[in-house]
N, C-alpha and C positions, 0 to 999 in steps of 0.2 A: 717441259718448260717451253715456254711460246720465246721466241727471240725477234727483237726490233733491231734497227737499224738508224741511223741518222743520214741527213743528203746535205749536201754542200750547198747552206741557207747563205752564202757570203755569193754566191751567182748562180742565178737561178738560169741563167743557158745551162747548166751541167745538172742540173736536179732532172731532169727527164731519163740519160743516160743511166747515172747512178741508180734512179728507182727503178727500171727496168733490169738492172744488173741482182739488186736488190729482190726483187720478184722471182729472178730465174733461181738464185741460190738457196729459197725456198725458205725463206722468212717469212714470219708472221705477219709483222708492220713495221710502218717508219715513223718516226719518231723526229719533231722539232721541237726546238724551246729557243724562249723567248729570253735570249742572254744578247748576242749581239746582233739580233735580226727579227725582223715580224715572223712568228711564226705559222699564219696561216700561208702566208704566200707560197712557200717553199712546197706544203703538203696540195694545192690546187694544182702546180705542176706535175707534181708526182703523180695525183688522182687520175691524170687524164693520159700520162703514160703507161700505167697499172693496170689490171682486171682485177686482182686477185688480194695484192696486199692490203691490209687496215692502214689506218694513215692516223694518228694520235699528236696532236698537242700535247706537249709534256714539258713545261706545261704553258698558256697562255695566262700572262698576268690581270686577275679580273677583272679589280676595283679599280684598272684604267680604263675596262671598256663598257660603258652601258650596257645593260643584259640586252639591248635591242641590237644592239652593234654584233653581241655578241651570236644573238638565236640569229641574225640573218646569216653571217657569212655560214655559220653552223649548217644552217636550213641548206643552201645551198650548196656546199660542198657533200654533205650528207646528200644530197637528190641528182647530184654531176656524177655521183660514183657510186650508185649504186645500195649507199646506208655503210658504205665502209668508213666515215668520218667518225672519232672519236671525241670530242670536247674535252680535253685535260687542262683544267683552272688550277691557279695556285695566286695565293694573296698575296705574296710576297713580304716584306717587312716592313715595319715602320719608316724606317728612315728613306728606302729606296720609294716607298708610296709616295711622301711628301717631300721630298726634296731633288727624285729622280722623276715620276709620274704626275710631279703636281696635282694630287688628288686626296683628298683627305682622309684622315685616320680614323678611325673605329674598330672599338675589339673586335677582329677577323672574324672569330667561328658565327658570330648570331649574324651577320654583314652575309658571308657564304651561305649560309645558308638559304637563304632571303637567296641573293643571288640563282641557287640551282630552282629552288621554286617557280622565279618568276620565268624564268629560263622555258622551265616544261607546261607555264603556265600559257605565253607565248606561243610555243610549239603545239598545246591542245587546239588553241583560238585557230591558229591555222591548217589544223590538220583535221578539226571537228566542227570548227564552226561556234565552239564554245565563245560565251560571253567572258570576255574580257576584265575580270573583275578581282584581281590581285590589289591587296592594298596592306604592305607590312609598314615597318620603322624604318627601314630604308630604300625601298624599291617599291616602284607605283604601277601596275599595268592596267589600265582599262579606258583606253581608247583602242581602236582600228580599226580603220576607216577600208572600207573595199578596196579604195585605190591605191592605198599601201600595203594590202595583203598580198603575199605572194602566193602564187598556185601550189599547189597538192602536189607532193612528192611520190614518187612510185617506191616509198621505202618507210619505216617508222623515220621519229626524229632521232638525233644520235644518240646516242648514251653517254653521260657525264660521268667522268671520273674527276679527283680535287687531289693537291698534294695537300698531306698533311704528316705534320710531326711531333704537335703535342697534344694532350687530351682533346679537349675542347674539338677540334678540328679533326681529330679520328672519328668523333662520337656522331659530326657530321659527313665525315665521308661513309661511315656504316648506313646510318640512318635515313641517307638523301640520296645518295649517289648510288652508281653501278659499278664502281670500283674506284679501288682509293691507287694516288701514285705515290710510292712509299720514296723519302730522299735518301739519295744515295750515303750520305753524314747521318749513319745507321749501323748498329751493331747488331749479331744474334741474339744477344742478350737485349737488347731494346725490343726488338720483335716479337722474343716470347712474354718476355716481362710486361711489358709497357704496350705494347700494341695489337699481339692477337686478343688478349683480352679484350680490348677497349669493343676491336672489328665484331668479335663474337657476340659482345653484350648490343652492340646495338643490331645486327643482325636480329638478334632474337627477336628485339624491340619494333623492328622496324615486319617482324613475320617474312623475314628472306634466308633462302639458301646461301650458306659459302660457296655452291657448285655455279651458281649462278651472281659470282661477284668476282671479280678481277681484284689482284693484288700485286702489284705491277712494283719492281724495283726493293729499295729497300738495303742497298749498300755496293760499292764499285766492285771491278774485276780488273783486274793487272794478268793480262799473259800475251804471247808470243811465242815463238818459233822457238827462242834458244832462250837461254839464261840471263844475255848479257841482255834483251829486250827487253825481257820480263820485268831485271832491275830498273829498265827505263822506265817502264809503266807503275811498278813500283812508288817510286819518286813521284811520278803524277800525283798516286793517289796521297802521299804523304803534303805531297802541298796539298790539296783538298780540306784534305781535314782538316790542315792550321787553318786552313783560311775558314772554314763554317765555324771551327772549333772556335774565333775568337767572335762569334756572334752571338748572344747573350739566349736567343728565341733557340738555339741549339743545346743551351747546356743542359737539359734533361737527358739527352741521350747519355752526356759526358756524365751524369751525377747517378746514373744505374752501375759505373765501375770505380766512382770513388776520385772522378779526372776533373770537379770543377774548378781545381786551384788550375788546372794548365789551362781550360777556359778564359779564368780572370787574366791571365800571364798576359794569353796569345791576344785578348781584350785591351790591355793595357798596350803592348806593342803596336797594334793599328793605331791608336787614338796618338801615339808617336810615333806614326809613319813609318815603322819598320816591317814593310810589306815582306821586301827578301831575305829577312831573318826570321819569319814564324817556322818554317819549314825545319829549322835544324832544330827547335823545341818537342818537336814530337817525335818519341822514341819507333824503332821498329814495332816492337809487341803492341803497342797502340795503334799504328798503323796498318796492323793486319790485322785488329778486331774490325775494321770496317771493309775488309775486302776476302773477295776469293782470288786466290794468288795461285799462278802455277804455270808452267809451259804449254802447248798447243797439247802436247799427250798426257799432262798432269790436270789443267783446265776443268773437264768434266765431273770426274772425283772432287774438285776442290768447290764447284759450284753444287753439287749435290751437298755433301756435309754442313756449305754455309748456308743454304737458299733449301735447300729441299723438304716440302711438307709444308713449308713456310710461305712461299711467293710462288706466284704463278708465269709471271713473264718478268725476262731481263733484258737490257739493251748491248748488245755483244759488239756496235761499230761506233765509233767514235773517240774522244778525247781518253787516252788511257787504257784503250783499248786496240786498236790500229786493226787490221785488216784481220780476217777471221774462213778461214777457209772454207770451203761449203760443206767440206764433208764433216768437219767438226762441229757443225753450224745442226746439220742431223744429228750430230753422237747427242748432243746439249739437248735439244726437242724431246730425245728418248728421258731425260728424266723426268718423272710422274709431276704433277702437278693438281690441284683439285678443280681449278675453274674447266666448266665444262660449256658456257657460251653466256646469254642471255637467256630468261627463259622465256619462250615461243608464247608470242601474244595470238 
């Protein structure tokens, strides 16, 4: 299993430190998201105190950044480090698009799509020389001018992964992407049911290996030291779910075990403002369909059972998670996984 890490995006004096900590303990990558902080900034800092780790947006919101906003910082964080930049998009929802990003709605999945195309179409022009000549239903590429091109990178462009969580949107994270980021407001039963299918058929579709496709995430982890932690992180994860659980783009997951009346419930409570009462609605047994739960020497076993054969990398620091020792940080690595890199152009 590949393990990430998140850096302290709320002060970016301390992201160098942290990523350097981060590297020695023998982590995969790190991992930002774009909840209360930009999240390339945090991963430039870290690039340039690192040799070794990958560095993943997880995810950046897309339909607020033109795909040109988005292929440069890309282009160049991807050429400052080496090709270790990861591009992780997610569309985010209706309502946070237009009323949080001021930027307009359109059914997501054919929008992303469009999106990673023009993306790589961008990244040919500059890395080949190709003509410029992208022209879908929502994104135009074919101008660039010499003196907006930026020089040749000593690395491919990065590889694009996309969050996705219902059809539509797996179908383009199989068929477009280099690996999909699976959200955490995720069950086992969603993943075999609902999602590896979707990954394999378009895989197929698309003439790509699983060994050569990341599958990143795909439900929280609660543990710690002792018991009485464990329950803290616990409770983390139990607000999580009320809170995704009462968003309508989520109740697929909820409607594979039969849960979309707690859905409507936890639905109806936000829209009357009763933020700190969703949490007592959701039972324990519901709350540990989305997680691997266990102490620092139960942990291992409890992420194999939930995640293994399934997912390829987890994020082991941050919210609901807390500090992760290094040698536990090894035991996690040793379980099997199928992604086995990119495949060698």
């Amino acid at each position: 299993m590949r393990v990430f890490a998140t850096v302290p995006q709320n002060d970016l004096r301390r992201v160098g430190a942290a990523a350097k900590q981060i590297e020695a303990e023998g982590y995969d990558g790190i991992i930002s998201m774009e909840n209360q902080h930009d999240p390339f900034l945090a991963l430039a800092v870290a690039g340039v105190a690192t040799t070794r780790v990958e560095l993943h947006t997880g995810v950046a919101i897309s339909f607020a950044r033109t795909p040109m906003a988005t292929a440069e910082v890309g282009w160049d964080l991807a050429g400052s480090t080496g090709g270790r930049f990861v591009v992780g998009l997610g569309s985010q929802v209706r309502a946070h698009n237009e009323r949080r990003f001021s930027v307009p709605w359109t059914p997501p999945a054919p929008r992303m799509r469009e999106y990673v195309q023009v993306l790589r179409a961008i990244w040919r022009c500059w890395q080949t020389g190709e003509k410029p000549s992208y022209e879908g239903e929502h994104y135009k590429f074919t101008l660039m001018t010499p003196n907006f091109t930026p020089p040749k990178i000593d690395c491919p462009p990065p590889p694009v992964m996309i969050a996705a969580v219902g059809p539509a949107m797996l179908r383009v994270a199989a068929e477009e992407c280099d690996g999909v980021k699976l959200h955490g407001f995720c069950t086992k039963k969603y993943l075999t049911d609902a999602i590896m299918p979707r990954i394999e058929a378009g895989l197929a579709k698309a003439g790509r290996a699983r060994e050569n496709y990341e599958i990143s995430g795909g439900g929280f982890l609660a543990t710690g030291p002792d018991d009485a932690t464990v329950a803290t992180r616990f409770e983390w994860v139990r607000r999580r779910v009320a809170f995704y659980g009462s968003t309508p783009a989520y109740y697929p997951v909820l409607a594979v075990h039969g849960l979309e009346d707690l859905g409507h419930k936890l639905n109806a409570m936000v829209r009357q403002g009763k933020w700190d009462e969703l949490a007592k609605e959701v039972p324990d047994d519901v709350a540990h369909l989305f997680a691997a739960v266990g102490r620092h020497d139960e942990i291992v076993g409890a992420i194999e059972r939930r995640f293994g054969g399934l997912v390829d990398s987890l994020t082991l620091r941050g919210d609901g998670v807390g500090e992760v020792p290094p040698g536990l940080v090894q035991d996690i690595r040793r379980v099997p996984h199928r992604y086995a890199g990119l495949p060698k152009s």
